[in-house]
DSSP file (Angstrom, degrees, kcal/mol; ACC not computed):
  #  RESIDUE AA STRUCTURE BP1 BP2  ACC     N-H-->O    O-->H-N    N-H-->O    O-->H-N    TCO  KAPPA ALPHA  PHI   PSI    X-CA   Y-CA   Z-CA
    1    1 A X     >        0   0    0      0, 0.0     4,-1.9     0, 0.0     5,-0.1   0.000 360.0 360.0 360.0 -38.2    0.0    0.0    0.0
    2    2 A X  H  >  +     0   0    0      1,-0.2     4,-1.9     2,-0.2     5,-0.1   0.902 360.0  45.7 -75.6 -23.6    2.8    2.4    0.8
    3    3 A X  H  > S+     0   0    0      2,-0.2     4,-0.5     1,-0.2     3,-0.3   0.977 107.0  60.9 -87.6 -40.0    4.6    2.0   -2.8
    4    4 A X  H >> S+     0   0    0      2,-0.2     4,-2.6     1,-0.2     3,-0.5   0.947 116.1  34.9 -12.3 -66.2    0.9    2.4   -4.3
    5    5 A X  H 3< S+     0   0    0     -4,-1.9     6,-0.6     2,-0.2     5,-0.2   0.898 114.6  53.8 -24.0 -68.3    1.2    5.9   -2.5
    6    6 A X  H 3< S+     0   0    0     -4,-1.9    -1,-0.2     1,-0.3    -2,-0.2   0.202 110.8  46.3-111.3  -2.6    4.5    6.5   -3.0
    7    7 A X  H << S+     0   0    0     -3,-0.5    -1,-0.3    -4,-0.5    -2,-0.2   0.675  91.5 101.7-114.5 -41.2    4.1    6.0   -6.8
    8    8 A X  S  X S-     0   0    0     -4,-2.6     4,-1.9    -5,-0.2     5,-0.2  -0.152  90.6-104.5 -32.6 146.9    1.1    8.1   -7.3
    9    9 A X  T  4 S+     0   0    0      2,-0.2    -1,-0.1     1,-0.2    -3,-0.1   0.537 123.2  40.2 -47.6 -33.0    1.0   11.4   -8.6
   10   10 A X  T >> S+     0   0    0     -5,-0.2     4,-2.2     2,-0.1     3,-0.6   0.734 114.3  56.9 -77.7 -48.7    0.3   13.1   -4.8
   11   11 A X  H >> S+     0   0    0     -6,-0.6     4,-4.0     1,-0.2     3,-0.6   0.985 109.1  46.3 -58.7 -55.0    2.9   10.6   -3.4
   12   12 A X  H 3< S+     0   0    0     -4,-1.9     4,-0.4     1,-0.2    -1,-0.2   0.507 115.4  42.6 -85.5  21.8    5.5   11.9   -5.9
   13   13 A X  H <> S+     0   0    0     -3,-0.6     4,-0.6    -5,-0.2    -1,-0.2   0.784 105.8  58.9 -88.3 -41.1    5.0   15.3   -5.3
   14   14 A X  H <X S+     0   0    0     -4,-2.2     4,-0.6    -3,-0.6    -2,-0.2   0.847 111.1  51.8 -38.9 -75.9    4.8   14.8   -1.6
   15   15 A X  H  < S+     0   0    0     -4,-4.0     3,-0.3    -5,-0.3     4,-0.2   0.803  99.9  60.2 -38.1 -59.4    8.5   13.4   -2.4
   16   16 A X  H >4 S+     0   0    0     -4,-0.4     3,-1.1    -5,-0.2     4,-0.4   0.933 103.8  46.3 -23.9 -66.5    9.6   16.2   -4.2
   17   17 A X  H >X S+     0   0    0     -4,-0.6     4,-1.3     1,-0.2     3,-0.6   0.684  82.6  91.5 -81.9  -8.1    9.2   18.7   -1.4
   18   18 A X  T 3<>S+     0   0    0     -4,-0.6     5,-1.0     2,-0.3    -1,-0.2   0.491  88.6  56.7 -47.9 -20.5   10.9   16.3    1.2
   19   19 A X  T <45S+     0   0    0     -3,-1.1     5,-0.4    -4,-0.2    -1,-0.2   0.871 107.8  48.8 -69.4 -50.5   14.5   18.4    0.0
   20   20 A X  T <45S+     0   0    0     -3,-0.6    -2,-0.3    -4,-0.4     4,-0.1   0.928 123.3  21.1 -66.8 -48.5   13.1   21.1    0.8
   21   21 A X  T  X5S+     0   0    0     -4,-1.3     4,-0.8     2,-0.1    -3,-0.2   0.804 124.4  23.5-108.0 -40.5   11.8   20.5    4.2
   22   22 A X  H  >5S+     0   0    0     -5,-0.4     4,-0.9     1,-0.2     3,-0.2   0.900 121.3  47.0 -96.1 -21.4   13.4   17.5    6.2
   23   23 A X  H  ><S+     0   0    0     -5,-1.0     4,-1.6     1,-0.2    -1,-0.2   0.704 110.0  63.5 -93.2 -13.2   16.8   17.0    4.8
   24   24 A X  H  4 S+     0   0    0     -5,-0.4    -2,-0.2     2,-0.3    -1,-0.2   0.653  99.5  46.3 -75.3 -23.4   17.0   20.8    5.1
   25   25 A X  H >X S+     0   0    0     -4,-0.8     4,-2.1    -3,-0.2     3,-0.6   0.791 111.0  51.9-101.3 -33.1   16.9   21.0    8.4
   26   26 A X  H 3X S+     0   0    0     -4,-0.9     4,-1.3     2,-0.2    -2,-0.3   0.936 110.3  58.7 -58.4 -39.2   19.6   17.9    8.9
   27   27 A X  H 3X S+     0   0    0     -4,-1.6     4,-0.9     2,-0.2    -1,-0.2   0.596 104.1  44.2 -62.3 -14.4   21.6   20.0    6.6
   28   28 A X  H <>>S+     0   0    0     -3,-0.6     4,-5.7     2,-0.2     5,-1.0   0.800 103.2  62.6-107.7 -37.6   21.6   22.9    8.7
   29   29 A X  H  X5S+     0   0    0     -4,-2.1     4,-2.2     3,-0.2     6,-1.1   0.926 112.1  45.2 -20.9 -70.3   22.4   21.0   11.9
   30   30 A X  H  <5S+     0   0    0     -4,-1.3     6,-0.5     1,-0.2     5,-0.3   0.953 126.2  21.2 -79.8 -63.5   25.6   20.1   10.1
   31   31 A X  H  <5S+     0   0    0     -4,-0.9     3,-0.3    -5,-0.2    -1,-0.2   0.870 130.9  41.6 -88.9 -21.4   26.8   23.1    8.6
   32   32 A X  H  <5S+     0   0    0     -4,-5.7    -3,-0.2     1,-0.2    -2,-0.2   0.711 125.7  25.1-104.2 -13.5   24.9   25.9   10.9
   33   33 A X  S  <<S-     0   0    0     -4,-2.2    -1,-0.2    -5,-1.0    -2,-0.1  -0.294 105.8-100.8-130.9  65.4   25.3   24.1   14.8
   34   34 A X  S >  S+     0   0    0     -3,-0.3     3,-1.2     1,-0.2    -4,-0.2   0.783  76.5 133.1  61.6  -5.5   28.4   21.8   14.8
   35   35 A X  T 3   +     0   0    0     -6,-1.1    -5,-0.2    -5,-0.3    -1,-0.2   0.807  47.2  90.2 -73.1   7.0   26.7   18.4   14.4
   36   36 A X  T 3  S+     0   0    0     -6,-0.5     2,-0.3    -7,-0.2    -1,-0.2   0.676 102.1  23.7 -71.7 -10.6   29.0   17.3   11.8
   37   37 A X  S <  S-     0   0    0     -3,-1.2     2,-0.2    -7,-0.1    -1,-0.2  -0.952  72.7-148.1-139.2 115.2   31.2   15.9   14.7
   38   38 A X        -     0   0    0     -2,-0.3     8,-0.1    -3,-0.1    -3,-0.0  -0.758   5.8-155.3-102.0 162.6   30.1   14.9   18.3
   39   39 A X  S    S+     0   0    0     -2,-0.2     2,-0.2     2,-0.0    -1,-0.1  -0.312  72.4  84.9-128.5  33.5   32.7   15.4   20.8
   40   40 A X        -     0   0    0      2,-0.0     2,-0.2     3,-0.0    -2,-0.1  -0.394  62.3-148.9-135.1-158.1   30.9   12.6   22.9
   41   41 A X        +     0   0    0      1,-0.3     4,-0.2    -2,-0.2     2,-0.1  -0.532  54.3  57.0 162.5 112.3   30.9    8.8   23.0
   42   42 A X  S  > S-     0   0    0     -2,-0.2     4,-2.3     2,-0.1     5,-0.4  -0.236  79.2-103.2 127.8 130.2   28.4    6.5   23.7
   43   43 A X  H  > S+     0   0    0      2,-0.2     4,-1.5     3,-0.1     5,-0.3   0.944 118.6  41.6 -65.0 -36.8   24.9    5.9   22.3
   44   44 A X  H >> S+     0   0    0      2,-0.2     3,-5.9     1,-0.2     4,-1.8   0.799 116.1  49.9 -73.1 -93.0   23.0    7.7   25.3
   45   45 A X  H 3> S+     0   0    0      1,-0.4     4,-1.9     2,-0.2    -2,-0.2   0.472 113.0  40.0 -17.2 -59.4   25.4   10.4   25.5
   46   46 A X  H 3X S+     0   0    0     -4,-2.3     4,-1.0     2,-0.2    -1,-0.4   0.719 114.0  61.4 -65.2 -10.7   25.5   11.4   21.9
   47   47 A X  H <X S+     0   0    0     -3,-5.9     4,-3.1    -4,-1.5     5,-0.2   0.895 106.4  46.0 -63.7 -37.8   21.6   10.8   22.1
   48   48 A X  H  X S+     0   0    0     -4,-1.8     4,-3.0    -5,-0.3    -2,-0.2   0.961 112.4  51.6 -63.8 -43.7   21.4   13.5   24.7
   49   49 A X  H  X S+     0   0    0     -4,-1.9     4,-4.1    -5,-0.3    -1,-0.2   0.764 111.4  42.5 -53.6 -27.6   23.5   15.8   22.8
   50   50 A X  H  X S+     0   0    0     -4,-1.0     4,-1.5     2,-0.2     5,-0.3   0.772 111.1  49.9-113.4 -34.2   21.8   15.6   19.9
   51   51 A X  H  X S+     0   0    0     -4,-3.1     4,-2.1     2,-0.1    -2,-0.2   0.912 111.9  63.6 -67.8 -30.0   17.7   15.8   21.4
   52   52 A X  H  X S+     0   0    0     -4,-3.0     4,-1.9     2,-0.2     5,-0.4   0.982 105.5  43.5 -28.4 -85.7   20.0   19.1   23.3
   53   53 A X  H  X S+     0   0    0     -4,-4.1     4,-1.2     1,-0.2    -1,-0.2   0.787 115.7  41.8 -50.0 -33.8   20.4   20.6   19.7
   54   54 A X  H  X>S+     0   0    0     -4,-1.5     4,-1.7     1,-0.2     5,-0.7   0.813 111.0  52.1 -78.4 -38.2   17.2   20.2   18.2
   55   55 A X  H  X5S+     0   0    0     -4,-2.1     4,-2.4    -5,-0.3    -2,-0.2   0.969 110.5  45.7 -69.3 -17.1   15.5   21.1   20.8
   56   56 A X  H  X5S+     0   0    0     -4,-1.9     4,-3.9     2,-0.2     5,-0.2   0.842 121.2  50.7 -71.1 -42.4   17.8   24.8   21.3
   57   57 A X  H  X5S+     0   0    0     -4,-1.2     4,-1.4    -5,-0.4    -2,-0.2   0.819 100.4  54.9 -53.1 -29.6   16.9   24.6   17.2
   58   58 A X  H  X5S+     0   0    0     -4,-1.7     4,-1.3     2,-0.2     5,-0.2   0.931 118.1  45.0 -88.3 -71.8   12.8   23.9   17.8
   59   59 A X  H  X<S+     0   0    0     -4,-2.4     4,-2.1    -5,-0.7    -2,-0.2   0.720 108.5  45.8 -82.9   0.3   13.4   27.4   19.9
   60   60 A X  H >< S+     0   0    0     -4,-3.9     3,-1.3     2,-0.2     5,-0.3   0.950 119.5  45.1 -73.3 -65.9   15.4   29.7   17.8
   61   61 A X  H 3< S+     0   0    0     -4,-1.4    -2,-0.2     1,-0.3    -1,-0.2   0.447 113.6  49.9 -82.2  -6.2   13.1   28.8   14.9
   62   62 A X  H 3X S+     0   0    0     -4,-1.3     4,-1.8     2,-0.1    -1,-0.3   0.806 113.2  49.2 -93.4 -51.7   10.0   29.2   17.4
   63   63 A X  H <X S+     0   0    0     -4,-2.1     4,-0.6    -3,-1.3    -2,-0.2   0.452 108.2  48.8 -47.6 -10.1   11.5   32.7   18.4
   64   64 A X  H  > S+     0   0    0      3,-0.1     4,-1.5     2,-0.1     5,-0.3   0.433 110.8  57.2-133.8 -48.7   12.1   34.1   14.8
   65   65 A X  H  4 S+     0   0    0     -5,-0.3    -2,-0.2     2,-0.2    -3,-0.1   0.889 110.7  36.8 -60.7 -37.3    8.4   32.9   14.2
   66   66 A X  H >X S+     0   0    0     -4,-1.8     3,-1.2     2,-0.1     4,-0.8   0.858 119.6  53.2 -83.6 -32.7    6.6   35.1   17.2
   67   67 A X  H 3X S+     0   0    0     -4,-0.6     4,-2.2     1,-0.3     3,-0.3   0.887 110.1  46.6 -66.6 -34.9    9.2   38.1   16.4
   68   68 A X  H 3X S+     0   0    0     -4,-1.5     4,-0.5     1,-0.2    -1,-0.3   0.517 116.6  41.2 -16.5 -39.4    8.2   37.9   12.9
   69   69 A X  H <> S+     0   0    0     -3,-1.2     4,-0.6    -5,-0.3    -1,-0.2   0.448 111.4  56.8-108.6   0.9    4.3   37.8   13.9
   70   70 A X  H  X S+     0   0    0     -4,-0.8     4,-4.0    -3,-0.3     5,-0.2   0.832 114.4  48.1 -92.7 -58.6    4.7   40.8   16.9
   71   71 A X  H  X S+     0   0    0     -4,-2.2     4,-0.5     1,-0.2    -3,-0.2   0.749 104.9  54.6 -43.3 -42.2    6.2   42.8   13.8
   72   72 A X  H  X S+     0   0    0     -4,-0.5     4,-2.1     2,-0.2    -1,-0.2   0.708 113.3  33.7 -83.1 -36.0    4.0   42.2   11.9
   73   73 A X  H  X S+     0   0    0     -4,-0.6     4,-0.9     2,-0.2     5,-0.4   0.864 110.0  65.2 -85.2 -21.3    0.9   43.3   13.8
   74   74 A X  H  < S+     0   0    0     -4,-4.0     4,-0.5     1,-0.2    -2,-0.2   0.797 114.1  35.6 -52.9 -32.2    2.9   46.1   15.5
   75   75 A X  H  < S+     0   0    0     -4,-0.5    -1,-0.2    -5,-0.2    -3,-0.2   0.783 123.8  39.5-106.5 -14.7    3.1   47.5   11.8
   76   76 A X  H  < S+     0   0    0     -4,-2.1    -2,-0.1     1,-0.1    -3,-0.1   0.239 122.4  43.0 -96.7   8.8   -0.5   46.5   10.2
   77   77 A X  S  < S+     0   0    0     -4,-0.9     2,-0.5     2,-0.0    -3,-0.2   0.458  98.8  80.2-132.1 -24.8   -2.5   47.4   13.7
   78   78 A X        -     0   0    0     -4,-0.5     2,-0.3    -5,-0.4    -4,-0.0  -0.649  68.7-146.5 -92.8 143.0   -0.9   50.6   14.7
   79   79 A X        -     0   0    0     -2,-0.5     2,-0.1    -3,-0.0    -3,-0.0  -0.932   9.1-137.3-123.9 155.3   -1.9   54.0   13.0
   80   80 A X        -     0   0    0     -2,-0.3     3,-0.1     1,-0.0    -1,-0.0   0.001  22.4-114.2-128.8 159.1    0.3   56.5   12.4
   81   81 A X  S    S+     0   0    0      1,-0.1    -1,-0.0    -2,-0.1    -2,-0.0   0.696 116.2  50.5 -45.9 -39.6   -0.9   60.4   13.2
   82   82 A X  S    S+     0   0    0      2,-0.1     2,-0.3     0, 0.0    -1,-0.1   0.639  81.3 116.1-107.7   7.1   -0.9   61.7    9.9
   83   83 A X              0   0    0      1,-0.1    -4,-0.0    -3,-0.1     0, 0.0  -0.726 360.0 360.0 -43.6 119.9   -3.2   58.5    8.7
   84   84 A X              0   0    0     -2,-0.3    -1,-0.1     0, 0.0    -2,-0.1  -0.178 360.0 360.0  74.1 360.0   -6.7   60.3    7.5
């Protein structure tokens, strides 16, 4: 059933964007926080490290997302003085 899916016209479309959105964010782990190397040893240990980094990654990208939406009603809800 899943290669039915996964061979359909939705399935390879689906597929397509899978560059864009999940290896992109392992690709940026690598090149933008240091994961390209662990400086650890041991399955738990590097396990820790590594839920560590996503999860500081889950909040920059969660911070950039409300300053982004604060701006944006701060500049489309406030009116100006010389507004008519």
């Amino acid at each position: 059933m899943a290669e039915d899916i996964r061979h359909s016209p939705i399935g390879k479309t689906t597929y397509a964007l899978r560059s864009q959105t999940i290896e992109r964010v392992f690709a940026d782990a690598k090149e933008k926080h240091a994961m390209r190397y662990t400086l650890y040893r041991g399955l738990n240990s590097v396990a820790s490290w590594v839920r560590l980094k996503y999860a500081a990654m889950n909040l920059k990208k969660l911070a950039l997302w409300k300053s982004k939406a604060q701006l944006f009603f701060w500049l489309f809800t406030k009116r100006t003085r010389f507004s008519v």
